[in-house]
PDB file of N, CA, C and O in Angstrom:
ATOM      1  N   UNK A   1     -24.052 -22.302   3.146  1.00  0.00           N
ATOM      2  CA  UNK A   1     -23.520 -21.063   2.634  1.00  0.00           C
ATOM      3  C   UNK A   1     -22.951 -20.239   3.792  1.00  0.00           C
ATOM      4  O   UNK A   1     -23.276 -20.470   4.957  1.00  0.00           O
ATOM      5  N   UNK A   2     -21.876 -19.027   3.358  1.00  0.00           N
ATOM      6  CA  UNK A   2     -21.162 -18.618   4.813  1.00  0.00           C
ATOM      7  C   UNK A   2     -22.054 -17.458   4.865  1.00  0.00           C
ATOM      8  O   UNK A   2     -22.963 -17.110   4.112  1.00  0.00           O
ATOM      9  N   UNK A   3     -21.567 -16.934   5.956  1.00  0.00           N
ATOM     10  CA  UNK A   3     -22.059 -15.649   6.388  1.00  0.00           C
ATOM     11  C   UNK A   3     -20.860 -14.320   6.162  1.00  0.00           C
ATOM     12  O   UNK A   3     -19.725 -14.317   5.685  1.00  0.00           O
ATOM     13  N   UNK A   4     -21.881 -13.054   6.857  1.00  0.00           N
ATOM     14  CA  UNK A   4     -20.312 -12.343   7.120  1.00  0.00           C
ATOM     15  C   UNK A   4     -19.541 -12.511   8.623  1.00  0.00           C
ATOM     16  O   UNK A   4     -19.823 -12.670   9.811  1.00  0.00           O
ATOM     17  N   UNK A   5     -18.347 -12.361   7.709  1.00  0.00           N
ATOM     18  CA  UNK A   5     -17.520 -12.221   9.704  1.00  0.00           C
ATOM     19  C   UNK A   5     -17.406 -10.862  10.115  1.00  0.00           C
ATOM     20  O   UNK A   5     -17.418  -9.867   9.390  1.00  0.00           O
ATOM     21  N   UNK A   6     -17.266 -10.939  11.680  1.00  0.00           N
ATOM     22  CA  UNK A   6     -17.030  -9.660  12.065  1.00  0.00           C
ATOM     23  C   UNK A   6     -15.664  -9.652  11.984  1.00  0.00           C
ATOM     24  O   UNK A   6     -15.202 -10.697  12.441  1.00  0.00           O
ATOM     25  N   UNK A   7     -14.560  -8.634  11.452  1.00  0.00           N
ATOM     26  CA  UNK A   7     -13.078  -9.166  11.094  1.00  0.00           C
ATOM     27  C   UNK A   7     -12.727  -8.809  12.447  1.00  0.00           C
ATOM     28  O   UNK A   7     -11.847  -8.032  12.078  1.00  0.00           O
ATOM     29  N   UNK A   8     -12.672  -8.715  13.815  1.00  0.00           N
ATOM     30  CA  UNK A   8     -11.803  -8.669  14.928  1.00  0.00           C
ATOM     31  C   UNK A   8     -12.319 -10.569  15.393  1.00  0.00           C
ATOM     32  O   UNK A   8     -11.322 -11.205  15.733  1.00  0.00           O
ATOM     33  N   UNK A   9     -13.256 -11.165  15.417  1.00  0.00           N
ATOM     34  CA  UNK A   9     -13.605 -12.207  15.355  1.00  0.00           C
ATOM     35  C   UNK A   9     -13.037 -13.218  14.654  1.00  0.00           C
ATOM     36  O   UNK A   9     -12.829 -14.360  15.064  1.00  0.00           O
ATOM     37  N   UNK A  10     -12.755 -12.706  13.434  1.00  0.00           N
ATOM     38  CA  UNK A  10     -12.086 -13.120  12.353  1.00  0.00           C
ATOM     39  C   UNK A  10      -9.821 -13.190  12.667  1.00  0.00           C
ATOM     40  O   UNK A  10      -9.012 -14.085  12.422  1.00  0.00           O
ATOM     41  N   UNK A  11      -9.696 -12.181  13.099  1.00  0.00           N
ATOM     42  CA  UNK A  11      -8.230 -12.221  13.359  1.00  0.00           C
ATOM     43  C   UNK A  11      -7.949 -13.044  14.700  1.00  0.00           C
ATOM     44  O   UNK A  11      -6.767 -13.235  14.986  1.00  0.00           O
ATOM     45  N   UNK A  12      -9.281 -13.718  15.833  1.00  0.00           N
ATOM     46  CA  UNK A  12      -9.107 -14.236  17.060  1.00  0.00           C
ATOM     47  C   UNK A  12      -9.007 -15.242  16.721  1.00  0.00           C
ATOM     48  O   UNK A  12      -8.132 -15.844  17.343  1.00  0.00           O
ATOM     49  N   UNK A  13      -9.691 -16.039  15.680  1.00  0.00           N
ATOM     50  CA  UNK A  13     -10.039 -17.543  14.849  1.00  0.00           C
ATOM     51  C   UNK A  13      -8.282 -17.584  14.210  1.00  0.00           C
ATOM     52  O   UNK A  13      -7.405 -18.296  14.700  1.00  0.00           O
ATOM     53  N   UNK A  14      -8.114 -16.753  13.172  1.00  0.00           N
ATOM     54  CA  UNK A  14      -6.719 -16.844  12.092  1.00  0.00           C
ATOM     55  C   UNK A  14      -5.564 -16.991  13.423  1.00  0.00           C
ATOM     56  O   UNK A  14      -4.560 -17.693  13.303  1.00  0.00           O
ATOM     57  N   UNK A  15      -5.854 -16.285  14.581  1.00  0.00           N
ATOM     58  CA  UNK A  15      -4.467 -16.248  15.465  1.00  0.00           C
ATOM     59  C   UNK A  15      -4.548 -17.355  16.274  1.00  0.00           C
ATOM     60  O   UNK A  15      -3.479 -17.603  16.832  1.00  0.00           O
ATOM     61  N   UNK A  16      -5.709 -18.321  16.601  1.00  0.00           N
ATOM     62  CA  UNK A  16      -5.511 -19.419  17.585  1.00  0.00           C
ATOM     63  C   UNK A  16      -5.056 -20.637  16.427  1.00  0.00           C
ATOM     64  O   UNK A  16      -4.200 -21.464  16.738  1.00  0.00           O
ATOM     65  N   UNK A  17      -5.873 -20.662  14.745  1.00  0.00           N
ATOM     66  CA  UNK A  17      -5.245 -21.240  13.818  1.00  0.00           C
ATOM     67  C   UNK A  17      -3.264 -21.701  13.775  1.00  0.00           C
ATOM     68  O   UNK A  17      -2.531 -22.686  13.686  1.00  0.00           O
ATOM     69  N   UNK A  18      -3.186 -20.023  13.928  1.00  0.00           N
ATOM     70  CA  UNK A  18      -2.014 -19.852  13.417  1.00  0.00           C
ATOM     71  C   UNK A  18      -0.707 -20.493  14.487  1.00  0.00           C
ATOM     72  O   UNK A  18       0.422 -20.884  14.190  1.00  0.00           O
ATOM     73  N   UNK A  19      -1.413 -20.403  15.835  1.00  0.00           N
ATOM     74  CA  UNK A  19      -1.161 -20.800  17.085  1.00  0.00           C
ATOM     75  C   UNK A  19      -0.862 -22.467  17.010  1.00  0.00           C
ATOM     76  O   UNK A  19       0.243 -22.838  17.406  1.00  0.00           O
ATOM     77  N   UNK A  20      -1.734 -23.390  16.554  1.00  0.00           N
ATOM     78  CA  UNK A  20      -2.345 -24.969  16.863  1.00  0.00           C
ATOM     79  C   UNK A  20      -1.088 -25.404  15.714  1.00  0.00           C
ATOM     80  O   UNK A  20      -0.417 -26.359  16.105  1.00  0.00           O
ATOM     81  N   UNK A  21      -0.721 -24.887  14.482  1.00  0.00           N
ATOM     82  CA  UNK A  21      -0.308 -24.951  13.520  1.00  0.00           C
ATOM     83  C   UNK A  21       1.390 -24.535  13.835  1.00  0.00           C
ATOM     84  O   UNK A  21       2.180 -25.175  13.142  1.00  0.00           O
ATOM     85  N   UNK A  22       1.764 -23.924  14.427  1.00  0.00           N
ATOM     86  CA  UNK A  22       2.907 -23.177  14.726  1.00  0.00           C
ATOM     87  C   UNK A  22       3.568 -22.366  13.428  1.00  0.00           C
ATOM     88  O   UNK A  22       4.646 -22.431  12.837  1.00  0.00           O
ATOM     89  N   UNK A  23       2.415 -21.608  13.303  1.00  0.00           N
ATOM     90  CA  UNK A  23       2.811 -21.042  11.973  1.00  0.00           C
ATOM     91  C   UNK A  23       2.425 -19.280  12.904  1.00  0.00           C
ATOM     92  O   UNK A  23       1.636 -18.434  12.481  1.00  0.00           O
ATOM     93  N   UNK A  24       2.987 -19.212  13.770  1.00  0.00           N
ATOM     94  CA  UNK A  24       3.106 -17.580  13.965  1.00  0.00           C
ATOM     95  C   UNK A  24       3.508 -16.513  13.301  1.00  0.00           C
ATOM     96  O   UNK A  24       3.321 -15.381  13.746  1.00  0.00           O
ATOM     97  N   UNK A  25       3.997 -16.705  12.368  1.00  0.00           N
ATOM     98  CA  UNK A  25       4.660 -16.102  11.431  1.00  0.00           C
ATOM     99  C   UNK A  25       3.994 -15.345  10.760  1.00  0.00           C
ATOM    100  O   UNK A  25       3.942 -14.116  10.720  1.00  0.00           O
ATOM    101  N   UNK A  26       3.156 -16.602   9.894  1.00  0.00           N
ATOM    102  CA  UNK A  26       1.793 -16.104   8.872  1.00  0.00           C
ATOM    103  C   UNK A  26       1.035 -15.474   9.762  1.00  0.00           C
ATOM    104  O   UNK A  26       0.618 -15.903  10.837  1.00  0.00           O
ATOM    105  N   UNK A  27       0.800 -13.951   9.035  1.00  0.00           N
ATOM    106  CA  UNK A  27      -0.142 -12.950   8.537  1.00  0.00           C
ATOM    107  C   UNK A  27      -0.351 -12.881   6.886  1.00  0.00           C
ATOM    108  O   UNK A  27       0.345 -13.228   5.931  1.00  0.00           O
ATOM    109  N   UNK A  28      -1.845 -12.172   7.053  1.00  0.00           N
ATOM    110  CA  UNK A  28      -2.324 -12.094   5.994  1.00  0.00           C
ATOM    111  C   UNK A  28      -1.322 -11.325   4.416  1.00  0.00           C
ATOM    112  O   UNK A  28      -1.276 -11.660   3.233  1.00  0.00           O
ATOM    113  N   UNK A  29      -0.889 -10.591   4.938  1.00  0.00           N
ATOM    114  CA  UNK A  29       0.115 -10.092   3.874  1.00  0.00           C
ATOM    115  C   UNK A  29       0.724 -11.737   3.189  1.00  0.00           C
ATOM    116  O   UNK A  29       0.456 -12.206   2.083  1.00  0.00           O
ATOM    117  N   UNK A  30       1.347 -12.168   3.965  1.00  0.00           N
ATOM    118  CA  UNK A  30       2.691 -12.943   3.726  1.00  0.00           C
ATOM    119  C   UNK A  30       1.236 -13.968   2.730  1.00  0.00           C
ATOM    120  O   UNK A  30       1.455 -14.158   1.533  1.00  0.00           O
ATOM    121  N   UNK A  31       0.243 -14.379   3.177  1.00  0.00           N
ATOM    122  CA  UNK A  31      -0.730 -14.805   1.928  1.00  0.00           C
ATOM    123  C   UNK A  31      -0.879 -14.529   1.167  1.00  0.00           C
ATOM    124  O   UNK A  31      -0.626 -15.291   0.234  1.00  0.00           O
ATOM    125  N   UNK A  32      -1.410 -13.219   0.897  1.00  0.00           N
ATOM    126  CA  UNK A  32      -1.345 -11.994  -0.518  1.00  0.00           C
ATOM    127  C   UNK A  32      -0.130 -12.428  -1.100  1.00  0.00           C
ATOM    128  O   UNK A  32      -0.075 -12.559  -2.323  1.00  0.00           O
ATOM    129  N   UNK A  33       0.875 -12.675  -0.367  1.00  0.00           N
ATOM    130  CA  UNK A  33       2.271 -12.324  -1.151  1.00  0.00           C
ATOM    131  C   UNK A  33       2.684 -13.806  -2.177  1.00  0.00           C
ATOM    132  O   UNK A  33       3.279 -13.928  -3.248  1.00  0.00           O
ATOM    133  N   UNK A  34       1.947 -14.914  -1.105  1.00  0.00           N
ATOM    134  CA  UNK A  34       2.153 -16.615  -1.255  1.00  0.00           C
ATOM    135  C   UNK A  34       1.238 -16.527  -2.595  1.00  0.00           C
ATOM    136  O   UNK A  34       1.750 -17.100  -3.557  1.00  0.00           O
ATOM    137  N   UNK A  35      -0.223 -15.815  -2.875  1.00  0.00           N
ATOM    138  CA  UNK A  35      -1.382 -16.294  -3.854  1.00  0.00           C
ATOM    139  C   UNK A  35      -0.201 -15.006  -5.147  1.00  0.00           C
ATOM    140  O   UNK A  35       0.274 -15.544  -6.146  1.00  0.00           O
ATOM    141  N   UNK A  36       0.010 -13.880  -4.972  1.00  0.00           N
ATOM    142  CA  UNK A  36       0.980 -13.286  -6.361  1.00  0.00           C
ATOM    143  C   UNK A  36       2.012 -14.025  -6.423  1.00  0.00           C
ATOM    144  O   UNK A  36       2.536 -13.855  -7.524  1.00  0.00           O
ATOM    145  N   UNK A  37       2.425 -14.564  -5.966  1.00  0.00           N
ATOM    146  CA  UNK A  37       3.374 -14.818  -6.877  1.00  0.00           C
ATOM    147  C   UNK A  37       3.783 -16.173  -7.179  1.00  0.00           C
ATOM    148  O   UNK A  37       4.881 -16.265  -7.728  1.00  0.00           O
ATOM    149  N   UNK A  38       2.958 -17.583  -6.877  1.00  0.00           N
ATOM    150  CA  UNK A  38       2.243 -18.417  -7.305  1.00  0.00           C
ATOM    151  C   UNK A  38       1.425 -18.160  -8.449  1.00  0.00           C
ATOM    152  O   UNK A  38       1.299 -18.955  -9.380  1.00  0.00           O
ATOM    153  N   UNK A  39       0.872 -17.043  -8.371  1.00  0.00           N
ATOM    154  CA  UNK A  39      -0.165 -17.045  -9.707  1.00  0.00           C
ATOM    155  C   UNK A  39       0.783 -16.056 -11.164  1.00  0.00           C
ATOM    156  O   UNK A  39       0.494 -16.237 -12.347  1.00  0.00           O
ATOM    157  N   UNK A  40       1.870 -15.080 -10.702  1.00  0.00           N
ATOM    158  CA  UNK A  40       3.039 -14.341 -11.172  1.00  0.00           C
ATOM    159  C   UNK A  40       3.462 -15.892 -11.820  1.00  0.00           C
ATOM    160  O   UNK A  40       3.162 -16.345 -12.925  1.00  0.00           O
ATOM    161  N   UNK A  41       4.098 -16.396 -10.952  1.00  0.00           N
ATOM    162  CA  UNK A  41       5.191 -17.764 -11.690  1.00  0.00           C
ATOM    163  C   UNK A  41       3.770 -18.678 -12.621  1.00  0.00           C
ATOM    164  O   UNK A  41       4.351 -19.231 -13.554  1.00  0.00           O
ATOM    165  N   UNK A  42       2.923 -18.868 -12.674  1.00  0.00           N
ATOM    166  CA  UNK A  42       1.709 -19.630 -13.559  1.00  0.00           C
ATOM    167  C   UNK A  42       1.532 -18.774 -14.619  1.00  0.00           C
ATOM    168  O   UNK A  42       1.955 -19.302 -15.648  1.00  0.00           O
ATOM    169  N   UNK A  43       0.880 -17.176 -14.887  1.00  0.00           N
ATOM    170  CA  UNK A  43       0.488 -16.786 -15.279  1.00  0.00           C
ATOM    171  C   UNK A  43       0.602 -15.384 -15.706  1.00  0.00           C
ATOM    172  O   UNK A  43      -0.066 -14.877 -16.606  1.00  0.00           O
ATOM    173  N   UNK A  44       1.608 -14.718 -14.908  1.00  0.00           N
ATOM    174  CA  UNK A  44       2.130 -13.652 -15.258  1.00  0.00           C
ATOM    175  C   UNK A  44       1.791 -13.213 -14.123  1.00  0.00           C
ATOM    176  O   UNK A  44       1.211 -13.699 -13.152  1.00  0.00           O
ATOM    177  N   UNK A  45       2.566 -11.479 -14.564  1.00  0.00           N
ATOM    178  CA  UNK A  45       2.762 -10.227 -13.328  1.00  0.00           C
ATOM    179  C   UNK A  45       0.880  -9.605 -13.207  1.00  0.00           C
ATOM    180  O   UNK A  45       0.234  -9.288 -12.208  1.00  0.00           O
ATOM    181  N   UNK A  46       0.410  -9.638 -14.938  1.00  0.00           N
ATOM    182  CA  UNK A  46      -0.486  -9.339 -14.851  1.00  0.00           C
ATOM    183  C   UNK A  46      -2.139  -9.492 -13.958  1.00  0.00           C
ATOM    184  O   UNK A  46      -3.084  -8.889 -13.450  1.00  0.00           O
ATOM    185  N   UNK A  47      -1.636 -10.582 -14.226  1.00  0.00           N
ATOM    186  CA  UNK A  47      -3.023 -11.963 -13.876  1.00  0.00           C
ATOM    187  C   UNK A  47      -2.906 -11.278 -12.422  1.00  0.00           C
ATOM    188  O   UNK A  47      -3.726 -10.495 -11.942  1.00  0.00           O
ATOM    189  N   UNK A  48      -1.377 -11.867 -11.648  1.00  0.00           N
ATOM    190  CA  UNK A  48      -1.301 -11.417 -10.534  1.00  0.00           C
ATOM    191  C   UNK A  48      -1.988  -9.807  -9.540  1.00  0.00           C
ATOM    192  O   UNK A  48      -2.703  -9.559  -8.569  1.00  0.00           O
ATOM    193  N   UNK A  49      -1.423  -9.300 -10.276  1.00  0.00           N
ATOM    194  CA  UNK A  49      -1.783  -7.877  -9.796  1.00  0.00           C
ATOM    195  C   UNK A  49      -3.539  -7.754 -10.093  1.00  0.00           C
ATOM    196  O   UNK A  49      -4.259  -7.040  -9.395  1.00  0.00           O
ATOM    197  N   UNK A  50      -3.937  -8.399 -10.990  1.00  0.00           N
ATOM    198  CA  UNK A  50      -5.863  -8.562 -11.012  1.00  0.00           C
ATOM    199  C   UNK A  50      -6.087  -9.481  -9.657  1.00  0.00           C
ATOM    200  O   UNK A  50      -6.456  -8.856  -8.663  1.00  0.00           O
ATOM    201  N   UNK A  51      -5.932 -10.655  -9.550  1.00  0.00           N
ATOM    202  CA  UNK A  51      -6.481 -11.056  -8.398  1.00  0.00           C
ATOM    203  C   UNK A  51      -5.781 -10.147  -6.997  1.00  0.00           C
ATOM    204  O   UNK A  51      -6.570 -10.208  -6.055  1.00  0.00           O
ATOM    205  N   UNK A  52      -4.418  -9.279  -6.628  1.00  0.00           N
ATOM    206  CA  UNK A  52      -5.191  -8.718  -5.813  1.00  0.00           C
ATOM    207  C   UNK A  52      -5.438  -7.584  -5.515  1.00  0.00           C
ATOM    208  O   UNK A  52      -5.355  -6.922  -4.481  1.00  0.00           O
ATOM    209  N   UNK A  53      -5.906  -7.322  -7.008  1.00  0.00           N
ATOM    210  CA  UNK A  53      -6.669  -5.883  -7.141  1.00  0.00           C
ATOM    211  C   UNK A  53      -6.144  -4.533  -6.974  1.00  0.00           C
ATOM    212  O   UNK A  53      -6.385  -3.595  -6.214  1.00  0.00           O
ATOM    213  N   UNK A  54      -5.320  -4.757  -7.969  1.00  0.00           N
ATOM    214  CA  UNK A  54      -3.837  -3.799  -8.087  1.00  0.00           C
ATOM    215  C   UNK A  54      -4.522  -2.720  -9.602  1.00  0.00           C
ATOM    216  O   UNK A  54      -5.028  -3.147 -10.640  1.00  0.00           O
ATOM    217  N   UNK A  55      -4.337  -1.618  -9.287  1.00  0.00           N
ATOM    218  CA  UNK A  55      -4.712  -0.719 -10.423  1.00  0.00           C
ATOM    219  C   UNK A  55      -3.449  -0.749 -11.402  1.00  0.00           C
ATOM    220  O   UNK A  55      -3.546  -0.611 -12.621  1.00  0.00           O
ATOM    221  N   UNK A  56      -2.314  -0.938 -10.748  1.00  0.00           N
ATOM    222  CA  UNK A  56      -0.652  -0.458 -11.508  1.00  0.00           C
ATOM    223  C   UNK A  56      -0.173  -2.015 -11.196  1.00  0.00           C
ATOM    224  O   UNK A  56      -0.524  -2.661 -10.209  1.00  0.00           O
ATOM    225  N   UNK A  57       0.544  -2.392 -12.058  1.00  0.00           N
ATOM    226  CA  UNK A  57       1.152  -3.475 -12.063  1.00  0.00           C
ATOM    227  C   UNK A  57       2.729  -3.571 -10.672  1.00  0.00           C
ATOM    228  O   UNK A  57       3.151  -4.487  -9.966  1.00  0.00           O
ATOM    229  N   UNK A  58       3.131  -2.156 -10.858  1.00  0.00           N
ATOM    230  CA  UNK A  58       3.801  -1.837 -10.489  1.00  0.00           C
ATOM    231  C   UNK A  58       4.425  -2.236  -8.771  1.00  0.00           C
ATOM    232  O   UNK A  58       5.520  -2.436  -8.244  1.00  0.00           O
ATOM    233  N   UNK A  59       2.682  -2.189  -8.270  1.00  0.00           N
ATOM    234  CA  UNK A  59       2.598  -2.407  -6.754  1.00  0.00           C
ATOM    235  C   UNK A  59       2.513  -3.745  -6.813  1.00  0.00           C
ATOM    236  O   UNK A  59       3.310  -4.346  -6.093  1.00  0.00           O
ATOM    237  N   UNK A  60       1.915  -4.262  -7.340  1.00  0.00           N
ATOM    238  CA  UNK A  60       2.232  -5.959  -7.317  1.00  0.00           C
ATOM    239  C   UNK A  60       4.112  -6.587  -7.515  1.00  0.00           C
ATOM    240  O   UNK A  60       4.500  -7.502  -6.789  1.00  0.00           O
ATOM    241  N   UNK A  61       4.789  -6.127  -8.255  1.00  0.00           N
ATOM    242  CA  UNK A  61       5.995  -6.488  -8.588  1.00  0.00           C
ATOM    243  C   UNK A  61       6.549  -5.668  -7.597  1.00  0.00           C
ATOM    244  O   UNK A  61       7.653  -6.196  -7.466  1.00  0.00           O
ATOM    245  N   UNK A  62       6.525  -4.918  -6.970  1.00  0.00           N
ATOM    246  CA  UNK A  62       7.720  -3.977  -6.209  1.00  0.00           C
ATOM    247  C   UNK A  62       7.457  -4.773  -5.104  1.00  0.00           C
ATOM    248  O   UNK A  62       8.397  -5.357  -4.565  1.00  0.00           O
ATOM    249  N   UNK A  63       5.823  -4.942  -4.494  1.00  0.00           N
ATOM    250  CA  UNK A  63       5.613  -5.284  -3.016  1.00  0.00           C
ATOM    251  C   UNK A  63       4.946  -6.818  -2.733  1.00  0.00           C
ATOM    252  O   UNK A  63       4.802  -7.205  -1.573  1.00  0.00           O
ATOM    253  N   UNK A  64       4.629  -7.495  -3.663  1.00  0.00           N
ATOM    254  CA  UNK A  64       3.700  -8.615  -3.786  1.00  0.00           C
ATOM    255  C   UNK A  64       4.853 -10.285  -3.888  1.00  0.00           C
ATOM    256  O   UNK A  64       4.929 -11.349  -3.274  1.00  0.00           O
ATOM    257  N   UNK A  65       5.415  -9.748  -4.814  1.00  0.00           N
ATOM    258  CA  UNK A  65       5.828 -11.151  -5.919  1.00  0.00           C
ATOM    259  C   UNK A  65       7.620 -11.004  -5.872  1.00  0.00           C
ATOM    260  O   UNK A  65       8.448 -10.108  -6.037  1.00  0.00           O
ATOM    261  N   UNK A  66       7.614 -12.679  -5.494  1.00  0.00           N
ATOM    262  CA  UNK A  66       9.242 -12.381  -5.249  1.00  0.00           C
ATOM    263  C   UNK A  66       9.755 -13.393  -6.386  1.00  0.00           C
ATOM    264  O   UNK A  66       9.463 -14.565  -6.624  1.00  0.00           O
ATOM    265  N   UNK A  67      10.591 -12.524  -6.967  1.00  0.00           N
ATOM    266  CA  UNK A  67      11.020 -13.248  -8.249  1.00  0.00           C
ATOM    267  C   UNK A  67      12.249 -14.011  -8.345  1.00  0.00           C
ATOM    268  O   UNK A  67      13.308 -13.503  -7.978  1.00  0.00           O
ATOM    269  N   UNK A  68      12.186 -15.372  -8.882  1.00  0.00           N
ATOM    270  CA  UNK A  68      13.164 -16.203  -8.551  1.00  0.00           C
ATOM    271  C   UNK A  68      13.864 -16.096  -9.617  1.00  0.00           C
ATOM    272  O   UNK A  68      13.434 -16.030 -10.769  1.00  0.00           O
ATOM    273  N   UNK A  69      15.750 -16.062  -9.006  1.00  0.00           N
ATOM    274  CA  UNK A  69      16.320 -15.982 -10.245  1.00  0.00           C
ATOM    275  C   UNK A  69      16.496 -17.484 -10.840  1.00  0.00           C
ATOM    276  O   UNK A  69      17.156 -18.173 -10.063  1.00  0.00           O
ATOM    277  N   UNK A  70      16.063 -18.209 -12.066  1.00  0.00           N
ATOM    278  CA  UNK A  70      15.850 -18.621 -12.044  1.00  0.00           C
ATOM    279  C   UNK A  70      17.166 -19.479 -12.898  1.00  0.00           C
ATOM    280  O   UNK A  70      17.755 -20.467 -12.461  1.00  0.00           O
ATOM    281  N   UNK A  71      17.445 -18.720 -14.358  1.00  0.00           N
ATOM    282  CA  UNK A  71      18.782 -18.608 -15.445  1.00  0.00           C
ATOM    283  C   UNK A  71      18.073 -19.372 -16.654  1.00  0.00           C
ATOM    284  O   UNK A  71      17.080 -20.098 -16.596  1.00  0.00           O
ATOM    285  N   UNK A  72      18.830 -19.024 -17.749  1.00  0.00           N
ATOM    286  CA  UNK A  72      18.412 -20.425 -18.392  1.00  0.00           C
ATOM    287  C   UNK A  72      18.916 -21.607 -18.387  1.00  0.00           C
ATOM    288  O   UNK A  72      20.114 -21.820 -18.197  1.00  0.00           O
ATOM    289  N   UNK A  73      17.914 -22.638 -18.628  1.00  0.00           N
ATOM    290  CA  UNK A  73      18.229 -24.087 -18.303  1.00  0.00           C
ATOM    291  C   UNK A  73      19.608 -24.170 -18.248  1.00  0.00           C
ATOM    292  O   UNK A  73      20.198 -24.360 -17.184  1.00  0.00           O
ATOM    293  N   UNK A  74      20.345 -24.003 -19.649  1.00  0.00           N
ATOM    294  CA  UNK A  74      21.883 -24.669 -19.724  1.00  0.00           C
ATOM    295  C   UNK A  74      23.315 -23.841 -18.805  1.00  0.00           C
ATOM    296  O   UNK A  74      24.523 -24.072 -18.754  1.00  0.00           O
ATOM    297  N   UNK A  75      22.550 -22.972 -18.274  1.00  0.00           N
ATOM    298  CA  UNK A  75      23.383 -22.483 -17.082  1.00  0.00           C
ATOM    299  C   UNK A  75      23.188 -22.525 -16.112  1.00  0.00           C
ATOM    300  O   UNK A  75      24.017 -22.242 -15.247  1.00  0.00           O
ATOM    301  N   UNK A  76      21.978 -22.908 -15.885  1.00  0.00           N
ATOM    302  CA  UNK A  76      21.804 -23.875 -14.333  1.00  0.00           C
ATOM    303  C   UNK A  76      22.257 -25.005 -14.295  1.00  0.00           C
ATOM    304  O   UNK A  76      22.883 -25.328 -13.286  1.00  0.00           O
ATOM    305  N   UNK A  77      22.129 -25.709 -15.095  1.00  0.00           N
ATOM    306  CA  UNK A  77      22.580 -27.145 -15.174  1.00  0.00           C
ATOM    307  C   UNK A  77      23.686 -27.018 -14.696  1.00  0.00           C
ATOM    308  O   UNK A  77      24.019 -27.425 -13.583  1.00  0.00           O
ATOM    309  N   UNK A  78      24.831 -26.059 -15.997  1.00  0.00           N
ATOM    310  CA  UNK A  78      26.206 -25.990 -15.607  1.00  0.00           C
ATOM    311  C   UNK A  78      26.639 -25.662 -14.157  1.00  0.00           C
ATOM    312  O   UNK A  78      27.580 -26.243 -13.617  1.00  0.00           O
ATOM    313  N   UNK A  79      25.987 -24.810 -13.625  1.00  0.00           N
ATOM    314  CA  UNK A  79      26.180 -24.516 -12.262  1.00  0.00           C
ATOM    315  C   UNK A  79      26.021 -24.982 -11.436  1.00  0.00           C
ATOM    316  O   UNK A  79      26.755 -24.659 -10.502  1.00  0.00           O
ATOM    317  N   UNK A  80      24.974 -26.050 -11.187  1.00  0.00           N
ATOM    318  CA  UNK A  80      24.473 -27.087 -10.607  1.00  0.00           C
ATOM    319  C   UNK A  80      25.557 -28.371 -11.050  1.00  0.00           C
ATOM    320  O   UNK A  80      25.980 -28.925 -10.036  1.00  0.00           O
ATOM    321  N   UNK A  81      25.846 -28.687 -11.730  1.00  0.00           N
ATOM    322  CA  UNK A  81      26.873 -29.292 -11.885  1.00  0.00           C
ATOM    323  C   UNK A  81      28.376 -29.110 -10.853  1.00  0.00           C
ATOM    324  O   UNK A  81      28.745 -29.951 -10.033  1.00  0.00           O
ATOM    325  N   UNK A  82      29.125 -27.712 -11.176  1.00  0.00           N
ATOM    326  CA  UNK A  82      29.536 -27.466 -10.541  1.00  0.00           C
ATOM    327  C   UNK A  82      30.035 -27.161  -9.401  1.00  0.00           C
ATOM    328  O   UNK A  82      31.207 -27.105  -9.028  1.00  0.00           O
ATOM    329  N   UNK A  83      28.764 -26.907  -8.709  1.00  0.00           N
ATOM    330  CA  UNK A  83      28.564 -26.359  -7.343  1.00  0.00           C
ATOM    331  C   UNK A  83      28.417 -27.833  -6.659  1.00  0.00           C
ATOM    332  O   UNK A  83      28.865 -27.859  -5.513  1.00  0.00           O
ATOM    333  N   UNK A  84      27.931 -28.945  -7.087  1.00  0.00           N
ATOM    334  CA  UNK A  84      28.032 -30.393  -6.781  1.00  0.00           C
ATOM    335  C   UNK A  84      29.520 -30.915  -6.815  1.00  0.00           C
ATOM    336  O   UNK A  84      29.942 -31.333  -5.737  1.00  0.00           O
ATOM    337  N   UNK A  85      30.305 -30.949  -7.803  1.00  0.00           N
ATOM    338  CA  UNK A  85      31.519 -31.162  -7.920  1.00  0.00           C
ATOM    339  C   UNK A  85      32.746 -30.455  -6.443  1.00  0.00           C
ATOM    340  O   UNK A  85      33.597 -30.922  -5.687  1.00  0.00           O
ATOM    341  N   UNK A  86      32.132 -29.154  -6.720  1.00  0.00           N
ATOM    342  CA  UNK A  86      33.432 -28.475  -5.767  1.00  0.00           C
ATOM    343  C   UNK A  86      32.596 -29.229  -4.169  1.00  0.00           C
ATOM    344  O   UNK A  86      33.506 -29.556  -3.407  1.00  0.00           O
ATOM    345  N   UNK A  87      31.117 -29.566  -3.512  1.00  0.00           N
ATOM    346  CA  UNK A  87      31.251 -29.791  -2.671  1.00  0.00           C
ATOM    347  C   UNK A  87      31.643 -31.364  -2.015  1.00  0.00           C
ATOM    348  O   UNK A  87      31.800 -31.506  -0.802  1.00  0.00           O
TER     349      UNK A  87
END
């Protein structure tokens, strides 16, 4: 079973991680942001904004969850079609 961390202990571990990995990039936000809107595209805005503990939906969709435009099927296709053709 774990324990608690001390979180400055905790950000020395995530930054030599993040280091070995060459993922300097990732911070914790950009996670928050990876688990909404993974769970947004599964399950809704709602679901999302509960796991991470969002009172207003609002802050989850403005700052969390990046929404893909996505179209409907038969105009992606067409476009995808297209955009293949002209290259």
């Amino acid at each position: 079973m774990g324990t608690w961390r001390n979180p400055s202990s905790y950000r020395v571990h995530f930054r030599q991680v993040r280091e070995l990995a060459g993922l300097e990039w990732v911070v914790p936000r950009s996670i928050r942001k990876t688990v909404a809107t993974t769970i947004y595209g599964a399950d809704g805005l709602d679901k999302a904004s509960k796991q991470l503990g969002h009172s207003e939906i609002g802050v989850t969709a403005k700052h969390y969850v990046q929404r893909l435009n996505i179209g409907p099927r038969g105009v992606v296709g067409v476009l995808d079609s297209w955009f293949q053709d002209a290259s």
